[in-house]
N, C-alpha and C positions, 0 to 999 in steps of 0.2 A: 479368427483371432486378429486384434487391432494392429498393426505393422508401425514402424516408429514413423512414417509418414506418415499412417492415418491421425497418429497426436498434433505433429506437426500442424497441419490442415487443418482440427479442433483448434487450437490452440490460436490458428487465425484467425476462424470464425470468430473466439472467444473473445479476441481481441478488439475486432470492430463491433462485434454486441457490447462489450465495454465502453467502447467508444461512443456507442448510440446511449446506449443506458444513463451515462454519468449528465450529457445535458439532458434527455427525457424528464427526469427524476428531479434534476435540477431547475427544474423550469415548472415543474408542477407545484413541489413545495414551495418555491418561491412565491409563487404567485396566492398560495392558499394564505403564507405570512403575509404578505401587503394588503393583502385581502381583511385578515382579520386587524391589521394595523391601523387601516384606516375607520372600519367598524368599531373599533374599540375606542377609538384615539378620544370620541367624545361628541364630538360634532360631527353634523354632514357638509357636506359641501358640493354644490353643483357650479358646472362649469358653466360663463356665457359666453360663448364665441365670438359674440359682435363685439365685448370689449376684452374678448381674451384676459379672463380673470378668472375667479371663484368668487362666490357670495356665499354666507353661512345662513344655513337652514334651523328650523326651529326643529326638525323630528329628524329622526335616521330613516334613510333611503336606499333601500338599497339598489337600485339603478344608478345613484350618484354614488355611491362607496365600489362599486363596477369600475365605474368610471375615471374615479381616481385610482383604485387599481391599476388597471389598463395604462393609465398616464405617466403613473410612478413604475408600472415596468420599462415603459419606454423607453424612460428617462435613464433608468440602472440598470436594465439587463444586454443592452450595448458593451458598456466599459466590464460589465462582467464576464459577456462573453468574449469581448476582447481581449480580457487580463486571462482567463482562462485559456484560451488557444495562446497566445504570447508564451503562459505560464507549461503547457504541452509538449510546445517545440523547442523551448531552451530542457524541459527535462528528458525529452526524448535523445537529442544530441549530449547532451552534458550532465543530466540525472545520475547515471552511474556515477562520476567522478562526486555529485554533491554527497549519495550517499559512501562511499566508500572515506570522504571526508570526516564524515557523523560520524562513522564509526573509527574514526582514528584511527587508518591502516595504512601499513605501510608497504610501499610496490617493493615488490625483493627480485633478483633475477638470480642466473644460475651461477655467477661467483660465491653468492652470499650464501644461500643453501643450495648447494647443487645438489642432496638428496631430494628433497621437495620438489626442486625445477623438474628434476627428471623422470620422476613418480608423474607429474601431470602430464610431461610431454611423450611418455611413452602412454598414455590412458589416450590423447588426443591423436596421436598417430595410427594406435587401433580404430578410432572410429573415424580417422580421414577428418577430424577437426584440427582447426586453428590455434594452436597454444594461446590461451586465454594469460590473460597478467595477471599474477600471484601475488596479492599482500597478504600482509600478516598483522593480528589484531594484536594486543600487545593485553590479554585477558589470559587469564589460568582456569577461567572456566572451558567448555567443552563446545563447540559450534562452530557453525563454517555456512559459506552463501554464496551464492553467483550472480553478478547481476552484469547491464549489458544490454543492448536494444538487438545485436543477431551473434552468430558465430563468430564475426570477423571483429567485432567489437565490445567483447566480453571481456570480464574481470573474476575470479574465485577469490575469496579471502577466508583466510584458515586461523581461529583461535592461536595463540601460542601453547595453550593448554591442550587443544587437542592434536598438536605433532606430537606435543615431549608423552601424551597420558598414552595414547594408542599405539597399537602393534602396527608395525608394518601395512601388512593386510587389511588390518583397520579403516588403517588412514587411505588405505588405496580404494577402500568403500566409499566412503565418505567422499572423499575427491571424485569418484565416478560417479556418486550421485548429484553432484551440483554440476559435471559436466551435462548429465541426463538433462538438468534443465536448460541448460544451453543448446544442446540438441533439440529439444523437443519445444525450444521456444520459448519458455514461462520465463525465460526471465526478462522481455519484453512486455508480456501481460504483466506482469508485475510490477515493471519500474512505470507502467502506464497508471497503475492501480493505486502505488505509493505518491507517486505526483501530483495526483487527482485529488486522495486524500488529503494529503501536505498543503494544497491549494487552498482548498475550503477550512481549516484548522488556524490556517496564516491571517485567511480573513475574518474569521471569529474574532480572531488577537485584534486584529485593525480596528476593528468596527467598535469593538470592548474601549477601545483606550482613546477613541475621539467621542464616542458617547460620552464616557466618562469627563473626557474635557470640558462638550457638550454643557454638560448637566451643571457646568462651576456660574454658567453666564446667568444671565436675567431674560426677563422676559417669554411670551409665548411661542415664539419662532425659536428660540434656542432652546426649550422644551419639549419642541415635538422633533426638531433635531434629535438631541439625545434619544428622544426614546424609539426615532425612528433605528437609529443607531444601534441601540442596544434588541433592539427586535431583530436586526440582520444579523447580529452579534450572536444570538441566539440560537436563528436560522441555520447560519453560516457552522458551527458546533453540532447541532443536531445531525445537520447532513456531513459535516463530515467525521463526526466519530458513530454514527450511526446507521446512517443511511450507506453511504459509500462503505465501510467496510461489510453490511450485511451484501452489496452488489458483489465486491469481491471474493465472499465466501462462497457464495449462489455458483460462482464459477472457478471452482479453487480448489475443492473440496478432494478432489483424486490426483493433485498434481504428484502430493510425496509417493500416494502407491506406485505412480507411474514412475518417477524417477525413482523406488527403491527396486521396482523389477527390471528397468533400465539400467543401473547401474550392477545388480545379480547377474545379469546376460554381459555386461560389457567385461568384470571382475573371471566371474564362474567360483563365485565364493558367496554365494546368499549368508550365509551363515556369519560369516566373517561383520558380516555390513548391518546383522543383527546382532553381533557382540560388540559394535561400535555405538550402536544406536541406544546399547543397553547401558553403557558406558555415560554415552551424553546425557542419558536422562539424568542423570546423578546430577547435575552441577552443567545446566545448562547457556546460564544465565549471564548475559555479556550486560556488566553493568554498564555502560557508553550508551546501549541503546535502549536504558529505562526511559529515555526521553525522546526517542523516536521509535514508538512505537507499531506505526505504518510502518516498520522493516520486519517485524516478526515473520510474516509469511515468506519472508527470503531466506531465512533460516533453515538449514535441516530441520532445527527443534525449537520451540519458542522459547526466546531468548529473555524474555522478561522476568521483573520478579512476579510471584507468586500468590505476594501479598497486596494487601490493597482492595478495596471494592469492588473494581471489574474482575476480582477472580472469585469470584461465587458464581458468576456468569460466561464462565470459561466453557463448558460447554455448546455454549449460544456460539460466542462468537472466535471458539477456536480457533488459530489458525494452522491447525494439523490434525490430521488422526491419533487419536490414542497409541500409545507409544505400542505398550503390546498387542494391538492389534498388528502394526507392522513388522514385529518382528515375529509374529505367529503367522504372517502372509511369509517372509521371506523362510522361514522356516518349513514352510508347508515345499515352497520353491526346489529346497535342497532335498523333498520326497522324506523328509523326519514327521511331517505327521500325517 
């Protein structure tokens, strides 16, 4: 049976497979779009070194559409992978605070609710962890999240809706299972997961609105601007609302069972933390982060609306188990079925 070190240990591994994964993936799609950019764009073009130029060809080539390839990654996947490791290490130190921002929460300590303070800090004592900083979302729906790059620099934030809706007991589930993720790690995978995504999304938006600019001028050179533009634009969307969050699912997919059995063992109340979770399902939904979406999988429950396009595709790109499967796992815990 897996020991809360053995997640621990996954959880690192996962993390530098994340880390490998997001440039691999990024460097091959790239390269397939410049590829076909310059294939498509219309003309070929081969390079002369003696006068470092290009001359336009009469046919498509494809050793000179290589070529230009090859030239034009040169030239762009430097400052990307510069902006990208730049984009890493500000969100690895100060990520938590951006998202906790998004979500409009607010730090509370143990004057303002001393119930709440002391619910977590007796949950973090039991397991020998670090009193994590407690905000509070200012929503009436039902949810709560951890995020945080280790133990000693963690954050919990709690719904308003789900203090005042749940029992005691409830909320002492719920609070032990976002500490579970702080213990077992995931919520360093994650803010690595969210950044990544947020990264590539940011630069779709860039690339969108100077194509666009792009496109206002004259000329051939400010044409293939634009639609080089609008091809990264593309790129940049596709990988990050597709590509990158199917990597994070590939490695994602048992975080809640592990923190809902983490949290059953730390409580000794399974039950409890499946009449919470039956609760949230009702009215999950933290309207703040319809618009940051890359936070769902921080979530106990996914916090988005429901409606809209991508939810015919909810089962694809989940970012949790079915609700009642988890409470018939934590249920089975307490020996009721």
């Amino acid at each position: 049976m897996a020991t809360i070190y053995d997640h621990i240990a996954q959880n690192k591994r996962r993390t530098w497979l994340l880390v490998l994964l997001f440039p691999l993936t990024f460097a091959a799609l790239g390269y397939v779009f410049l590829y076909g950019f310059h294939y498509f764009e219309g003309a070929s073009y081969r390079y002369d070194s003696r006068q470092e130029a290009y001359y336009q060809v009469n046919e498509q080539d494809t050793s000179s559409v290589l070529e230009l390839a090859n030239r034009t990654a040169l030239k762009i996947m430097p400052w990307l992978w510069a902006g990208a490791v730049l984009w890493i290490i500000i969100a690895y130190f100060m990520g938590d605070h951006l998202l906790l921002r998004s979500a409009r929460a607010i730090e509370i300590h143990r004057d303002d609710q001393p119930e709440i303070y002391n619910l977590v800090e007796n949950l973090c004592i039991s397991q020998g962890l670090p009193t994590p900083r407690i905000y509070i979302i200012n929503d009436n729906s039902l949810n709560a999240f951890a995020t945080g790059r280790d133990p000693e620099h963690a954050s919990v934030a709690l719904t308003k809706g789900i203090i005042q809706k749940l029992e005691r007991i409830e909320l002492e589930g719920v609070v032990a299972h976002e500490l579970a993720h702080i213990q077992n790690r995931d919520i360093r995978l994650m803010l690595i997961t969210v950044a990544g995504i947020s990264f590539f999304t940011f630069l779709s938006e860039i690339c969108f609105r100077i194509g666009l600019n792009s496109s206002r001028g004259h000329g051939k050179n400010k044409g293939s601007a634009a639609l080089l533009f609008f091809v990264l634009g593309i790129f940049f969307a596709i990988y990050g609302y597709l590509i990158a969050p199917l990597i994070r699912l590939a490695l994602s997919r048992t975080r809640e069972f592990q923190a809902d059995a983490s949290a059953a063992l730390m409580t000794r109340h399974p039950t409890a933390l499946a009449s919470a979770l039956r609760k949230i399902s009702i009215d999950p939904r933290v309207e703040v982060l319809d618009s940051h979406a890359s936070m769902a999988a921080m979530c106990i429950e996914n916090p988005l609306s429901k409606k809209g396009l991508f939810a015919s595709l909810s089962g694809i790109f989940s970012t949790h188990p079915p609700i009642e499967e988890r409470i018939s796992a934590l249920w089975e815990m307490d020996g009721r079925i």
